[in-house]
C-alpha positions in Angstrom: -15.7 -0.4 -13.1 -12.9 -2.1 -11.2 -9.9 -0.3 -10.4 -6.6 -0.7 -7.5 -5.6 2.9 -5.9 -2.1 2.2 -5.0 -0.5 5.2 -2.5 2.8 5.0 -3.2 4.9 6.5 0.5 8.7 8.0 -0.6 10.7 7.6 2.6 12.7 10.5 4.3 16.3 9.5 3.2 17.6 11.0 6.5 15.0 8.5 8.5 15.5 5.6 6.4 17.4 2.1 8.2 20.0 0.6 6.1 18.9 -1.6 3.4 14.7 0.0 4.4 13.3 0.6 0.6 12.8 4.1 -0.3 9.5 3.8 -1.4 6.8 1.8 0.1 2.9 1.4 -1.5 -0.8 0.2 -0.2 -3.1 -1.3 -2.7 -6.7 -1.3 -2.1 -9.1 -2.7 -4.9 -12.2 -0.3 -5.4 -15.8 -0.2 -7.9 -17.2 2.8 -8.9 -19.3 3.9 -11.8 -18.1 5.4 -14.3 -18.2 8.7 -12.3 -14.7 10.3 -11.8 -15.3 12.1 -8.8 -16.4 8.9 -7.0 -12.5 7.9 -8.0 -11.2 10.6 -6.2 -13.4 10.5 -3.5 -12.0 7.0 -3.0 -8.7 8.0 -3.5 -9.0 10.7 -0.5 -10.6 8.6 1.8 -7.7 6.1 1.1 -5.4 8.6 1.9 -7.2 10.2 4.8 -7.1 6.4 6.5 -3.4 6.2 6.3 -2.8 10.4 7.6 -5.6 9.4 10.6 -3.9 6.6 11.5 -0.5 8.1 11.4 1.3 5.9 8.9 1.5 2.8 6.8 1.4 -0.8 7.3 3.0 -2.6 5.2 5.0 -5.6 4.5 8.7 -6.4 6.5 11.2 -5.4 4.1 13.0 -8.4 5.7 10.7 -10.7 4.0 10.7 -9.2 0.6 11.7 -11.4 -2.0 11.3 -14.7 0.2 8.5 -16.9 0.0 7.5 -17.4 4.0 6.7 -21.1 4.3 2.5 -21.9 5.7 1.5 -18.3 4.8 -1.1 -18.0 2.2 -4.0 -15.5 1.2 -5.9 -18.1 4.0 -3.8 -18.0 7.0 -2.0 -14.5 6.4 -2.0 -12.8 9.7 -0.1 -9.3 9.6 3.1 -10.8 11.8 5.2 -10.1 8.8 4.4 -6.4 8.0 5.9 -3.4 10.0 4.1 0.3 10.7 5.8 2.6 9.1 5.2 6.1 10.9 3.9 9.7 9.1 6.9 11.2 10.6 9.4 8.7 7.8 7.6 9.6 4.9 8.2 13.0 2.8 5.3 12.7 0.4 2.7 10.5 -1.0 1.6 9.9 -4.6 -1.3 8.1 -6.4 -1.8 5.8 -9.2 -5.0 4.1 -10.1 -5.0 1.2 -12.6 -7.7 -0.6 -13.8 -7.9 -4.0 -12.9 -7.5 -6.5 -15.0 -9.5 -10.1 -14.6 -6.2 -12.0 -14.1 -5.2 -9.6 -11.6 -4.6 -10.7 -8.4 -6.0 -8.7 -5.4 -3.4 -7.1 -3.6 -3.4 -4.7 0.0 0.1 -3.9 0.9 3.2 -4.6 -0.8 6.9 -3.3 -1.3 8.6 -1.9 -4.5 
């Protein structure tokens, strides 16, 4: 079954620049059987990769909102997304959703 592990970061609100959101997520798409702890193993690992590497990448707040003309799922190249360091974030939550056919595959984005 196809599902999206979003890790939803809440940023420190003594760390946090003006007009910075106070939450940032990562989406990663995932299959696994119908096997629960394959989910959470997935879920883990997810998380582990973001703790290892010692935040979140994720896109500039700048551009949120703004379509950014010649940039497509094609030609995307990361110079619009910022790292957001372990040290800015006070905790981390989980939601997994199923995904949906129509659903378009997502890896980082701002709420």
């Amino acid at each position: 079954m196809d599902y999206y592990i979003t890790l939803v970061a809440h940023i420190d609100e003594e760390k946090r620049p003006k007009n910075f959101p106070k939450q940032i997520s990562a989406t990663i798409p995932v299959t696994v059987e119908n096997d629960v702890s394959e989910l959470q193993q997935a879920t883990n690992h997810f998380a582990s990769t973001i703790i290892k590497s010692g935040g979140m990448i994720v896109s500039n707040p700048v551009f949120k909102g703004q379509e950014v003309k010649g940039i497509t799922k094609e030609t995307f190249d990361y110079d619009h997304n910022i790292f957001v360091p372990i040290h800015m974030i006070t905790y981390i939550e989980s939601v997994t959703s199923v995904k949906v056919d129509s659903q378009e595959e997502s890896l980082v984005k701002l709420q």
